[in-house]
C-alpha positions as CSV (number, residue, x, y, z in Angstrom):
1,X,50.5,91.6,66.6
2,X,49.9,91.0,70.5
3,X,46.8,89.8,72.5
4,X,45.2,93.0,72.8
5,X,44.9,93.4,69.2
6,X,43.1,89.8,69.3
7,X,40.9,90.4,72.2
8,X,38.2,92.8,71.6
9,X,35.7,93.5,74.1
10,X,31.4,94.4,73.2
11,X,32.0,98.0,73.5
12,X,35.3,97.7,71.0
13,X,33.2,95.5,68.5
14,X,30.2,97.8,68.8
15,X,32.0,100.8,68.3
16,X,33.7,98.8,65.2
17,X,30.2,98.4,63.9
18,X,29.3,102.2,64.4
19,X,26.9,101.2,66.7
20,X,27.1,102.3,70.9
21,X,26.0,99.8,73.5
22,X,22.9,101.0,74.0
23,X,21.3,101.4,70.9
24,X,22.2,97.5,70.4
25,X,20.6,97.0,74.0
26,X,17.4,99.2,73.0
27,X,17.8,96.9,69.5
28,X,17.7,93.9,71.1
29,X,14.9,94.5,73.5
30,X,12.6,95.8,70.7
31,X,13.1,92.3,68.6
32,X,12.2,90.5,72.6
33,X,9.4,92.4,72.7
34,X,8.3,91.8,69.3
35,X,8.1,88.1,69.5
36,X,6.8,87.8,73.0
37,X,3.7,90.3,71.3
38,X,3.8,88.0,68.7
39,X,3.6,84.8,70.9
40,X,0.6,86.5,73.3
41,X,-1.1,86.9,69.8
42,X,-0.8,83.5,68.9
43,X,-1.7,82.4,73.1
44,X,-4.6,84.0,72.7
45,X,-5.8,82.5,69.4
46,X,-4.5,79.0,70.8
47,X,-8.4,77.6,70.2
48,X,-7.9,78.4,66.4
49,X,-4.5,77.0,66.7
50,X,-5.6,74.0,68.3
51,X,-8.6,73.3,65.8
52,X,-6.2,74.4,62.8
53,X,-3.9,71.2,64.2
54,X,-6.6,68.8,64.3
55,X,-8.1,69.5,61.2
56,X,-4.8,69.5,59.5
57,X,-3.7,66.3,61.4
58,X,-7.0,64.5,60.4
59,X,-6.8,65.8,56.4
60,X,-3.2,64.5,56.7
61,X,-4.6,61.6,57.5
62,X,-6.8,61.2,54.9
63,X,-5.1,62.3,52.5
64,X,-2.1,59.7,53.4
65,X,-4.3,57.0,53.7
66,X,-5.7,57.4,49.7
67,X,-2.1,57.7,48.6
68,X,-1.7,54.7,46.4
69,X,1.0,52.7,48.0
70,X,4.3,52.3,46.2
71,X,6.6,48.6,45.7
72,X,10.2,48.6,45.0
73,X,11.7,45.7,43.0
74,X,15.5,45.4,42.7
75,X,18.0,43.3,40.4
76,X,21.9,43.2,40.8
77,X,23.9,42.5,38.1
78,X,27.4,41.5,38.2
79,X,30.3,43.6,35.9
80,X,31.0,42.7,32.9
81,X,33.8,40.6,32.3
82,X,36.5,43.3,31.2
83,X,38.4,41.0,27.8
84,X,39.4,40.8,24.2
85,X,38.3,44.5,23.4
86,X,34.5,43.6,24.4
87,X,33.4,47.1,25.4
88,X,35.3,49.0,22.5
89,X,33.7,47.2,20.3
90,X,30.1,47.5,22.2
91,X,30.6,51.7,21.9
92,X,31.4,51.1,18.5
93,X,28.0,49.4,17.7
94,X,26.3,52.1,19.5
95,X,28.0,55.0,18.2
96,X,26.9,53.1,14.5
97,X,23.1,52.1,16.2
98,X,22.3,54.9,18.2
99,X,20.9,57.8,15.6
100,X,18.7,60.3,17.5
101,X,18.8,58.2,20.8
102,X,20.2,58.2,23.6
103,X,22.5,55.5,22.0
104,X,24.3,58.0,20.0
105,X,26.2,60.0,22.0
106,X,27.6,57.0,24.0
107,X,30.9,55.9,22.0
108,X,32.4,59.3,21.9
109,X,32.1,59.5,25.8
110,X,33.3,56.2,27.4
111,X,35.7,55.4,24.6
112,X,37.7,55.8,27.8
113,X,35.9,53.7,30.0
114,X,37.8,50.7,31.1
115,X,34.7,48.1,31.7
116,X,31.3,47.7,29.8
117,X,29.4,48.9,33.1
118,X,29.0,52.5,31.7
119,X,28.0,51.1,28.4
120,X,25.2,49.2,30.1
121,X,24.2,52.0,32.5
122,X,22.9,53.9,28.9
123,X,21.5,51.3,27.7
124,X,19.2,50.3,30.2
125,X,19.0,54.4,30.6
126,X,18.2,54.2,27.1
127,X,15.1,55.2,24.8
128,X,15.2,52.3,23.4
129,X,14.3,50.1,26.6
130,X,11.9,52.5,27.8
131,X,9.6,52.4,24.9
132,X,10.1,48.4,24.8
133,X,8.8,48.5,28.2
134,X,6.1,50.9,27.8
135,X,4.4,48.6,25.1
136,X,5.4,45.4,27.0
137,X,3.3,46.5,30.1
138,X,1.1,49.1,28.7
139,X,2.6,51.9,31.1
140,X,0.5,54.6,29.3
141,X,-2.7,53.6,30.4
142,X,-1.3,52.7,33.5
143,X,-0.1,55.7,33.9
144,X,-2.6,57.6,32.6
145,X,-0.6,59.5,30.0
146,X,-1.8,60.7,26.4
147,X,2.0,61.4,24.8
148,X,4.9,58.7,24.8
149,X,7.4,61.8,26.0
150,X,5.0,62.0,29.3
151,X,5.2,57.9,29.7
152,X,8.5,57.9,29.8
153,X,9.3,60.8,32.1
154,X,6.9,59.0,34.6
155,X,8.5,55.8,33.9
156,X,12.3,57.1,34.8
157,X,10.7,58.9,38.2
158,X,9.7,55.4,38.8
159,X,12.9,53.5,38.0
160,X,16.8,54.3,39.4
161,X,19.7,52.7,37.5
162,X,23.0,53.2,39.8
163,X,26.6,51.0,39.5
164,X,28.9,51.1,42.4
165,X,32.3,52.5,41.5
166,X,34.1,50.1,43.3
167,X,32.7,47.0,43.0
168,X,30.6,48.0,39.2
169,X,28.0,46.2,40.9
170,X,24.2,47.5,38.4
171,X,21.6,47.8,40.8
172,X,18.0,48.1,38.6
173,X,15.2,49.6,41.3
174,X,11.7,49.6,39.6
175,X,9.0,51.2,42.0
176,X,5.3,50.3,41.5
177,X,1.6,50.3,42.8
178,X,1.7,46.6,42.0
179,X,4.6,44.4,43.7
180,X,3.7,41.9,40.6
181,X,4.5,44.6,37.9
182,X,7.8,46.1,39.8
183,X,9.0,42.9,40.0
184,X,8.4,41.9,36.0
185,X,9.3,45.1,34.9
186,X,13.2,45.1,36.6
187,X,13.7,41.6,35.0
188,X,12.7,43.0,31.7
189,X,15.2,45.5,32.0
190,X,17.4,42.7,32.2
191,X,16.3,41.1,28.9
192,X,16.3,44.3,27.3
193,X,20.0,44.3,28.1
194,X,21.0,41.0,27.1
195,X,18.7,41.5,23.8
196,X,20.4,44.8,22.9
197,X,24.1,43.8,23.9
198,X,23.6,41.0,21.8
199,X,22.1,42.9,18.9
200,X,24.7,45.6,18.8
201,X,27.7,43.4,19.1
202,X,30.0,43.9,16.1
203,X,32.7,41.7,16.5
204,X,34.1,39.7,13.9
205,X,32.8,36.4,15.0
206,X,29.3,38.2,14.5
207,X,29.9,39.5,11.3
208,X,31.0,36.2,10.0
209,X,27.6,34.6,11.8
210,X,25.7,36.9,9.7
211,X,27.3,36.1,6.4
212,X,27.2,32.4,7.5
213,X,23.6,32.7,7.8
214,X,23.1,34.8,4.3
215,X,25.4,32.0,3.0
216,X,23.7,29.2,4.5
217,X,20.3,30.4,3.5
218,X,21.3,30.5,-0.2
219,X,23.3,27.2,-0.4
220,X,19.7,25.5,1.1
221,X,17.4,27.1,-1.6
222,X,20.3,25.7,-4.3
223,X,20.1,22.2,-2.5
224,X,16.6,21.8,-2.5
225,X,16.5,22.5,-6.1
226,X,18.7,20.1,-6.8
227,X,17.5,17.8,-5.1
228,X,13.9,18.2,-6.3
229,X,15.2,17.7,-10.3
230,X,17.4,15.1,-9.7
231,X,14.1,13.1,-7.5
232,X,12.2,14.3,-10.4
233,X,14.2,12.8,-13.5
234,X,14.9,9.5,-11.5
235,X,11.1,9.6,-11.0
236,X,10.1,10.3,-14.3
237,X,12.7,7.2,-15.8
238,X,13.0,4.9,-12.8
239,X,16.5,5.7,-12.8
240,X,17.2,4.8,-9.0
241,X,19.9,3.7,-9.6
242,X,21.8,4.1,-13.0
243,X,25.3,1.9,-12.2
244,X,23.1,-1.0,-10.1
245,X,20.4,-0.7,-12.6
246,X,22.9,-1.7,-15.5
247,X,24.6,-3.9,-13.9
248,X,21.5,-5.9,-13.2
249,X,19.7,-5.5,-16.6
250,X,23.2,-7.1,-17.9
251,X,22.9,-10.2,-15.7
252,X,19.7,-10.5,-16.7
253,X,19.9,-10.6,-20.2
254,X,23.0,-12.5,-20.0
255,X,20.9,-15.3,-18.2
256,X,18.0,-14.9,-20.9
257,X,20.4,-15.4,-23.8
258,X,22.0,-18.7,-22.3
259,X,18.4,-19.7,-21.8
260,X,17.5,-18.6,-25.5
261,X,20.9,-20.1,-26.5
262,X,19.9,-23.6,-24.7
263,X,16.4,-23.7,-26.0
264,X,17.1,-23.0,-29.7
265,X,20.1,-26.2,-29.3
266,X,16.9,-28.1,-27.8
267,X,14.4,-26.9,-30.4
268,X,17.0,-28.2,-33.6
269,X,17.2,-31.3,-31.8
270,X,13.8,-32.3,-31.8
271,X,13.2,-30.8,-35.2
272,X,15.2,-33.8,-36.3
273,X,12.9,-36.2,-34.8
274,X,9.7,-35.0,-34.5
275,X,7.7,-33.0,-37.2
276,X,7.0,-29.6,-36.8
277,X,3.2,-30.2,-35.3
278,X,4.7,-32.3,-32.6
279,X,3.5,-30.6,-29.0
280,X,6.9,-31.0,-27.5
281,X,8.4,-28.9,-30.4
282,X,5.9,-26.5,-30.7
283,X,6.3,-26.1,-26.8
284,X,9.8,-25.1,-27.1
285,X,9.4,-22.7,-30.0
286,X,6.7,-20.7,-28.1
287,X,9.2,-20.5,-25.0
288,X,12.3,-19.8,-27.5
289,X,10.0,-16.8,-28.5
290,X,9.1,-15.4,-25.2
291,X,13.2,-15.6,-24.3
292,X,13.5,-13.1,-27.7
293,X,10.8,-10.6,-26.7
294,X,12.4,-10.2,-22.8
295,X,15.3,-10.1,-24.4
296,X,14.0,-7.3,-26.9
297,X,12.7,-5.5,-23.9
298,X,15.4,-5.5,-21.9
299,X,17.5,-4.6,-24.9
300,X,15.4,-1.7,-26.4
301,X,14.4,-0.5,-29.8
302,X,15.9,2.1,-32.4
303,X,12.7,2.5,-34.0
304,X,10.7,5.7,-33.1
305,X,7.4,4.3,-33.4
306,X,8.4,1.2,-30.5
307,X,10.3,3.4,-28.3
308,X,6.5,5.8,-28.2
309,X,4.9,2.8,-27.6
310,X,7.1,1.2,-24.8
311,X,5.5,0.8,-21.5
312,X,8.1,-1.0,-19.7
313,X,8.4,0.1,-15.8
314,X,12.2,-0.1,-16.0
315,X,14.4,1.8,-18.7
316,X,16.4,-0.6,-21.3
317,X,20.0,-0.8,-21.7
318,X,19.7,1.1,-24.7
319,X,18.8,4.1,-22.6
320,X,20.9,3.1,-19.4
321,X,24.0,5.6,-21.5
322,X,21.8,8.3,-22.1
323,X,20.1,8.4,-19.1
324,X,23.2,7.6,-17.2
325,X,25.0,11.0,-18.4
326,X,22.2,13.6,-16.9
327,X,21.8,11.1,-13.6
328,X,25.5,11.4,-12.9
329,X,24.9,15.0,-13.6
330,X,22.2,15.7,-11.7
331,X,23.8,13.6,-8.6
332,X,27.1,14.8,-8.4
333,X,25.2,18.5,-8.1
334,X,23.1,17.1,-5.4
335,X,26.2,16.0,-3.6
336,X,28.5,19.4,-4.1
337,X,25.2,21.0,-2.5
338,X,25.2,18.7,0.0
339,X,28.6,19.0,1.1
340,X,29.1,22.7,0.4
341,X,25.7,22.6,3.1
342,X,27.4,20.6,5.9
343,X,30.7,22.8,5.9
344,X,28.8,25.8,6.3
345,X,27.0,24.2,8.8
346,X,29.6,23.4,10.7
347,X,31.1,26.7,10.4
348,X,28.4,28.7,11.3
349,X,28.2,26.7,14.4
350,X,31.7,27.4,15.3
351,X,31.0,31.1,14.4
352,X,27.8,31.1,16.9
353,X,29.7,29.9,19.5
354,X,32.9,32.8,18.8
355,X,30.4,35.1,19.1
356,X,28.7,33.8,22.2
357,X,32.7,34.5,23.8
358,X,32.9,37.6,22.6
359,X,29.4,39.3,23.5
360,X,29.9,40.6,26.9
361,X,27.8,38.9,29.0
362,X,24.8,39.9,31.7
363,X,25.5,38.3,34.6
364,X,22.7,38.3,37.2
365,X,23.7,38.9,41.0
366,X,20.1,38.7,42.7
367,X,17.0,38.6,40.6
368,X,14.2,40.7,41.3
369,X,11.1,39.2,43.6
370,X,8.0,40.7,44.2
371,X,8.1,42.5,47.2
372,X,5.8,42.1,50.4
373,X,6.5,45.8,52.2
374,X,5.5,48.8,50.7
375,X,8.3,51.2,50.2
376,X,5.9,54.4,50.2
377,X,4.5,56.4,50.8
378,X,6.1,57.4,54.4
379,X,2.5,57.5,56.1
380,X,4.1,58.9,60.1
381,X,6.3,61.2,58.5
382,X,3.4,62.6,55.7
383,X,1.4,63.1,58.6
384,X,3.4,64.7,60.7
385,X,4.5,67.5,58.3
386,X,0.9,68.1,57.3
387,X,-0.1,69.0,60.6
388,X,3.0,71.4,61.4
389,X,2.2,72.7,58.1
390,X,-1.4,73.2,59.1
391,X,0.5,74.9,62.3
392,X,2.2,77.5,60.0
393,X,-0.3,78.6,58.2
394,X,-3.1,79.3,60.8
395,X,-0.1,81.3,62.7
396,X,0.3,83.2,59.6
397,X,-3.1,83.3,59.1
398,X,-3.4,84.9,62.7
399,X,-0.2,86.9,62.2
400,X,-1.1,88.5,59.3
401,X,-4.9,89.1,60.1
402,X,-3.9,90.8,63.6
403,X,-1.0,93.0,61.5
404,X,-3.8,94.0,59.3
405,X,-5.8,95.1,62.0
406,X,-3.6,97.5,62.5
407,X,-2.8,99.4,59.5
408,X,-4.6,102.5,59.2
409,X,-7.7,102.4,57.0
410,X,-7.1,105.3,55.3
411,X,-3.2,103.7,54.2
412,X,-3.1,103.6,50.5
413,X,-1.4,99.9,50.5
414,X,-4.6,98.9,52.4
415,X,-6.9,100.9,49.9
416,X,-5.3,99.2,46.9
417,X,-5.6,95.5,48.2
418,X,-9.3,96.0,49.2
419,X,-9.8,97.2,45.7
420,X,-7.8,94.5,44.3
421,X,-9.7,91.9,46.5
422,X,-13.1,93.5,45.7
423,X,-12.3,93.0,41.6
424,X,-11.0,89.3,42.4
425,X,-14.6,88.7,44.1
426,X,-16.5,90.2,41.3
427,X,-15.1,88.7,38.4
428,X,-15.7,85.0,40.4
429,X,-18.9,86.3,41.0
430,X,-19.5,87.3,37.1
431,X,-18.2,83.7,36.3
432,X,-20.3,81.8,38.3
433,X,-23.4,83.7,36.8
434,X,-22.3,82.8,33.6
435,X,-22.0,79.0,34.8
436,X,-24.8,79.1,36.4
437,X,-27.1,80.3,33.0
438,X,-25.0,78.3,31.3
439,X,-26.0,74.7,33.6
440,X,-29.6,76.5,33.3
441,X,-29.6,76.4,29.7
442,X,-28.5,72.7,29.1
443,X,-30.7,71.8,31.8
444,X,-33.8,73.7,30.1
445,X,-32.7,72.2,26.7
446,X,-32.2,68.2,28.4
447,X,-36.2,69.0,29.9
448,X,-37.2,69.6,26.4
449,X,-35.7,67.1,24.6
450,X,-37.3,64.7,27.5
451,X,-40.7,66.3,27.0
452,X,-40.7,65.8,23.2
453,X,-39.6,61.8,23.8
454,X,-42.4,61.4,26.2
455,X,-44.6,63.4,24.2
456,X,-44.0,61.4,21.6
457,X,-44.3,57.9,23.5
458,X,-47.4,58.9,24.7
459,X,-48.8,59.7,21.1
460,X,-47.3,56.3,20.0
461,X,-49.3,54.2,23.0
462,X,-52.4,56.3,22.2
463,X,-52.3,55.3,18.6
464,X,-51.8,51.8,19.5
């Protein structure tokens, strides 16, 4: 190959092309003449141009200025913390959670993701969070939409979800009419994530939380009803306590039979010297029988019909055994409750704050603030297109109006689009005749109806 073969000159190329020289000349001066005829047209149509401009620069205008303007919100969250088999066991959770969402799908493709960042992309992506937020903020009537499917195809045009793949930074942006709502509505996509992270977790120190809590929710029911017989029985017998209790009563009638013991001695000694009529000797008998009744009270009876009839507040020694077998019963119950109670307790405390290590945890970077400068709509640029668009089409307009000029009138394309046009303007006709009797009617029926109600007004004034 040399330089000749590389050089080529116009004639060479053209000749390549099976064109000559001057049939692309004669080519290229026909498309020159064309658009400098097409540019006189439009010169000399330049006062449609121009009021085609201004019109469409002031409906641009206007129609910018009643665009609702739009707020964006954005919240940064920090990557999850990357440890202890977090995010495996996150997919699993919603690979088991997610049936029919987008929640199912999401363990079988990042089981190969190295961070939770993914995982939390699809859940706030999720329609789980969307329909949490449509009810939180009523979106549908906000939005104006009659199906949830419409809601939340209006709600992810308003929201972008993104993570940086080098830093796994989550950036939430929520874009609103109201900076208030855009603002509210990114930090609930945060709570929605901590809530569903933390509900979807199935690590073991979750799993023993839950049967912690089962457990712990059983063992209180069996404590309180323990503990509501035994306060019951020690109610119903004044059995506070059974060991103290006896103890006491033993004292007690210990001391009362020394005193019985002492008067009796006192009694037979003044029997001996005094008659039996004698005051001081029938002062001591009286007290040597009181000493025998407390003693018989504190004592007890054997006999059915006493023990119906005894009153005493305190149960006798008699029934201190007895008593004593169910109390220590009933107590020691009361107890294993108790302690079985505060184990668990202490466990499930222990298990609560496992699982708080293993969750994965939503870090916030920068919380979202209501914003103070619209983000939309771009009201220069808006405005701008709608008058070169305004531009184009009256050129088109003026273009296509002068081509049609031209065409022959007896051209059977031209004969077919006046006919076309022709049946277009009659059937718009033939409907607005319909609307129009059809307006006539329900006006004609809304008079009568009005003439019958003041008809029959005026028949009720008359009468009155």
């Amino acid at each position: 190959m040399n330089g000749n073969e590389l050089v080529r000159t116009p004639v060479q190329q053209a000749a390549e092309n099976g064109r000559s020289p001057r049939a692309n000349a004669v080519n290229a001066q026909r498309v020159r003449e064309e658009r400098i005829a097409r540019a006189r047209i439009l010169w000399e149509n330049r006062r449609t141009l121009a009021w085609s401009i201004l019109c469409g620069f002031v409906f641009s205008i206007v129609v910018v200025l009643l665009l609702p303007k739009g707020f964006e919100a954005t919240t940064k969250l920090m990557p999850p913390e990357s440890g202890s088999g977090n995010g495996t066991a996150l997919m699993a959770a919603l690979a088991t959670h997610g049936t029919g969402s987008m929640l199912g799908g999401l363990a079988g493709e990042l089981l190969g993701a190295k961070g939770s960042g993914p995982v939390f992309v699809e859940i706030l992506e999720s329609r789980t969070v969307a329909d949490r937020l449509i009810e939180e903020f009523h979106l549908s009537h906000e939005y104006s939409t009659t199906k949830i499917e419409y809601t939340r195809k209006v709600l992810e045009a308003h929201t972008k979800i993104t993570e940086d793949r080098k830093s796994g930074v989550i950036t939430i942006t929520v874009t609103d009419h109201q900076p208030w709502r855009a603002a509210a509505m990114a930090q609930a996509y945060v709570g929605e994530l901590d809530r569903l992270v933390s509900q979807l977790s199935t690590s073991s120190a979750r799993r023993e939380r839950i049967f912690l809590e089962e457990r712990l929710k059983t063992v209180k029911g069996d404590l309180d009803e323990a503990a509501t017989r035994f306060s019951e029985f020690a109610s119903k017998n004044t059995a506070i306590d059974i060991p103290a209790q006896g103890k006491a009563m033993v004292e007690a009638a210990a001391v009362l039979q020394g005193q019985l013991i002492a008067a009796e001695a006192e009694a037979s000694g003044l029997e001996k010297i005094y008659t039996v009529n004698n005051m001081r000797v029938k002062a001591l008998q009286a007290r040597i029988g009181e000493l025998r009744e407390q003693l018989q009270k504190l004592g007890g009876s054997t006999s059915p019909a006493e023990v119906r009839n005894d009153n005493s507040l305190y149960p006798s020694i008699r029934k201190l055994p007895l008593l004593g077998v169910t109390y220590a019963d009933l107590y020691r119950r009361t107890k294993i409750e108790e302690t079985v109670y505060e184990l668990l307790t202490q466990q499930y405390e222990l298990a609560k704050v496992q699982e708080a290590k293993e969750i994965p945890s939503v870090k916030v970077l920068d919380s979202a603030v209501a914003p103070t400068v619209k983000s939309s709509p771009h009201r220069v640029a808006l405005t701008w297109c709608g008058t070169a668009l305004a531009f184009c089409g009256a050129a088109a307009w003026i273009l296509l109006r002068k081509r049609w000029t031209e065409i022959d009138p007896t051209d059977p394309g031209r004969l077919l689009a006046e006919e076309v046009a022709a049946s277009v303007v009659l059937s718009t006709r033939r409907f607005a005749a319909v609307g129009s009797v059809a307006r006539g009617a329900v006006t004609r029926s809304w008079g009568r109806r009005n003439w019958r109600a003041n008809a029959e007004t005026s028949e009720t004034k008359a009468d009155a």
